[in-house]
Backbone as CSV, one residue per row, in Angstrom:
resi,resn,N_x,N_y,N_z,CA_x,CA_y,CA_z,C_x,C_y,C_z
1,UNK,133.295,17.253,45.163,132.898,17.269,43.764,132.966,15.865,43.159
2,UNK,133.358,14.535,43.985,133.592,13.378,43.484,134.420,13.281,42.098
3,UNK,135.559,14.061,42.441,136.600,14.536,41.400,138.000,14.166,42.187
4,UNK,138.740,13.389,41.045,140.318,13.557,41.763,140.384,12.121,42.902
5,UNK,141.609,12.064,43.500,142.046,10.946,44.332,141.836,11.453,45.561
6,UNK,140.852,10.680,46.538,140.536,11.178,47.762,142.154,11.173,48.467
7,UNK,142.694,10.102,48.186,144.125,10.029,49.238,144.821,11.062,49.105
8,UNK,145.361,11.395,47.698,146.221,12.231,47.548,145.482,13.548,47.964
9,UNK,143.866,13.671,47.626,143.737,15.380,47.760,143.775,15.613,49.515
10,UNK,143.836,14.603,50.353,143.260,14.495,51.623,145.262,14.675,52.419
11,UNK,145.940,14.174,51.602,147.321,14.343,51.896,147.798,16.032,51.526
12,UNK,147.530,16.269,50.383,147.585,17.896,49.934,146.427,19.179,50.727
13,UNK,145.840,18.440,51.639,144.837,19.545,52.310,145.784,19.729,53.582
14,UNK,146.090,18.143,54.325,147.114,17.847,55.606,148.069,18.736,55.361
15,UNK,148.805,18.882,54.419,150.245,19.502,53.944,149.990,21.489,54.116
16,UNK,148.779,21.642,53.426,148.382,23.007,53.390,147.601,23.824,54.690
17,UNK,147.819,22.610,55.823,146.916,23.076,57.432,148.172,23.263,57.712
18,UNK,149.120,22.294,57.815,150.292,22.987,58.386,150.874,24.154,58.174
19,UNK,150.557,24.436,57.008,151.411,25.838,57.179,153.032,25.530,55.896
20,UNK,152.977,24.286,55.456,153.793,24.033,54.863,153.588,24.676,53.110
21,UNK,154.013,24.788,51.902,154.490,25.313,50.722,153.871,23.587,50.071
22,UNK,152.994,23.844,49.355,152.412,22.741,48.638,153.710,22.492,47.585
23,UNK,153.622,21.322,47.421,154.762,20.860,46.213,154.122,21.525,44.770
24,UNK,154.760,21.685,43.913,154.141,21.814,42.798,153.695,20.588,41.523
25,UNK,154.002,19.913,41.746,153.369,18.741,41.121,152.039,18.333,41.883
26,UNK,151.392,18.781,42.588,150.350,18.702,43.979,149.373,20.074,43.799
27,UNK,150.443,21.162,43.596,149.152,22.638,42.939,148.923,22.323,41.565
28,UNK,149.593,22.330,40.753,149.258,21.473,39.643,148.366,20.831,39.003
29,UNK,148.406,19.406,40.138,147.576,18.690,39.995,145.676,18.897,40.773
30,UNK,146.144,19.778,41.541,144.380,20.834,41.948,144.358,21.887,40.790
31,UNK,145.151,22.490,40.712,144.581,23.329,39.381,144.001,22.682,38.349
32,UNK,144.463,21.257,37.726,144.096,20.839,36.591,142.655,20.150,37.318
33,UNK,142.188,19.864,38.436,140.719,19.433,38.714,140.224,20.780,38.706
34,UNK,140.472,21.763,39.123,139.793,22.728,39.206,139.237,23.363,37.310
35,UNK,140.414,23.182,36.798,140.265,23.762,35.620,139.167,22.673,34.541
36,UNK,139.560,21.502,34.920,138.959,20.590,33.416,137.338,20.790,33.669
37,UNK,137.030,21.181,32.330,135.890,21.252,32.423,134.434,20.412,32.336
38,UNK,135.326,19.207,32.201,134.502,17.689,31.932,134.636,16.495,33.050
39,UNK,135.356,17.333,34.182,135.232,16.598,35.130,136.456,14.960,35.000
40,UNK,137.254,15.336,33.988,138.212,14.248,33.413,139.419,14.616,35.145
41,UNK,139.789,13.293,35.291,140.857,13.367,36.610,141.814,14.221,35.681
42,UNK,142.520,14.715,36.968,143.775,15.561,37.079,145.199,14.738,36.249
43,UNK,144.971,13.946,36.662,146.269,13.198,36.218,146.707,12.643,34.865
44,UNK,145.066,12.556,34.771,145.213,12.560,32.626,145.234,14.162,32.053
45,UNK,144.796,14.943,32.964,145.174,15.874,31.860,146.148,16.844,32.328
46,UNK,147.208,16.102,33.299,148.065,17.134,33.239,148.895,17.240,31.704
47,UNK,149.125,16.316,30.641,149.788,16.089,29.746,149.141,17.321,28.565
48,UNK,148.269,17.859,29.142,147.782,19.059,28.200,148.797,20.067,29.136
49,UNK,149.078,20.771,28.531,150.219,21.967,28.958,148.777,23.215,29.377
50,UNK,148.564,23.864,30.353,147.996,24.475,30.708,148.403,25.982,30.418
51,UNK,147.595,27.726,30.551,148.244,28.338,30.255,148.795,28.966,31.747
52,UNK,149.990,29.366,31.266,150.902,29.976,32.578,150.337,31.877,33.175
53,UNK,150.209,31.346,34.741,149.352,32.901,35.210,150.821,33.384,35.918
54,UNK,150.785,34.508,35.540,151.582,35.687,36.359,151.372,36.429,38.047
55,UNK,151.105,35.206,38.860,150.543,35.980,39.830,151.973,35.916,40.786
56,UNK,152.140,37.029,41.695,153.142,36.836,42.141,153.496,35.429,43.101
57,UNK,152.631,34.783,43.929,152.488,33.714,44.672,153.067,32.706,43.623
58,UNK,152.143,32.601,42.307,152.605,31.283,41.657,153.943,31.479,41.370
59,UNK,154.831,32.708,41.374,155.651,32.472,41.168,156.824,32.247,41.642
60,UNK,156.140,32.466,43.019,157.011,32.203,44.175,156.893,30.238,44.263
61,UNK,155.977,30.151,44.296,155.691,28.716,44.444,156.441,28.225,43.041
62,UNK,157.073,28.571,42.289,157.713,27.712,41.160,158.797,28.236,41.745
63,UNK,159.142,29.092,42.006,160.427,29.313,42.558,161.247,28.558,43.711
64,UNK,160.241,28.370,44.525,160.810,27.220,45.366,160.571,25.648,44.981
65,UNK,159.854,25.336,44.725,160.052,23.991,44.104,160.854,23.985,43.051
66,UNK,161.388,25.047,42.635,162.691,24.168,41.537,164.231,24.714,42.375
67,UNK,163.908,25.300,43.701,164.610,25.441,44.618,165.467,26.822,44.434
68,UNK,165.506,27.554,44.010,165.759,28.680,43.751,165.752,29.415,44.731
69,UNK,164.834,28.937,45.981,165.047,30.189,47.398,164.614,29.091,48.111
70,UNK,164.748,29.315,49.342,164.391,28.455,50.669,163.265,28.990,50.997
71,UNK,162.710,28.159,52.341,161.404,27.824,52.385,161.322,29.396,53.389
72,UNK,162.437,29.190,54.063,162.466,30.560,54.778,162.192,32.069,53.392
73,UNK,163.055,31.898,53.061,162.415,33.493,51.859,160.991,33.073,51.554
74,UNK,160.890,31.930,50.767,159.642,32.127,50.614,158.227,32.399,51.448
75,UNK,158.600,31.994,52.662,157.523,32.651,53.827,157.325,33.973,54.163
76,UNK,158.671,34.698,53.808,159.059,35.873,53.869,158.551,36.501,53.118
77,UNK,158.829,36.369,51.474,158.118,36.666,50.805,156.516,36.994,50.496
78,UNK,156.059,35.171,50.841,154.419,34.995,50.780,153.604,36.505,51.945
79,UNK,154.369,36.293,52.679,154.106,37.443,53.751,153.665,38.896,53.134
80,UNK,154.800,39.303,52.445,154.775,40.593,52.115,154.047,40.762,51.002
81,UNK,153.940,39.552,50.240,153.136,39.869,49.021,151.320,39.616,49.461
82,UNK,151.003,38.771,50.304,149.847,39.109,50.732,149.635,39.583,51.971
83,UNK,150.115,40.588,52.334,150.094,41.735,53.397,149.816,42.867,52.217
84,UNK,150.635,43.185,51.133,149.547,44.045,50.304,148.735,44.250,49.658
85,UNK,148.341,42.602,49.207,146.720,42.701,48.804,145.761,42.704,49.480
């Protein structure tokens, strides 16, 4: 989309083949390219407060980045919650 920092989005794709739990300053910062609707980089508008979604994943993913469970539950978790959708 010639949107966003090739390095960083090309480091956050590497991170998400492995199999690894994206940081959240990193989903974040793809949500806010995904979301702006003027094509403005990610990084200026993270300072707009975005609105907060209830999905169970995102909330697993805030849950571990502010460390609240290990990477182990959270795999555990991610598992079971999309094994029933």
């Amino acid at each position: 989309m010639g949107r966003g920092n090739p390095k960083r989005l090309r480091e956050i794709i590497e991170t998400a083949k492995s199999g690894e739990p994206i940081v959240m300053s990193d989903y974040r910062y793809i949500q806010n390219l995904l979301e702006s609707p003027d094509g403005a980089d990610a990084e200026q508008s993270q300072a707009i407060p975005q609105p907060k979604r209830d999905t169970s994943l995102e909330v697993l993913r805030i849950r571990l980045a502010e460390g609240q469970i290990s990477i182990e539950e959270f795999r555990v978790l991610k598992k079971a919650i999309t094994d029933e959708e």
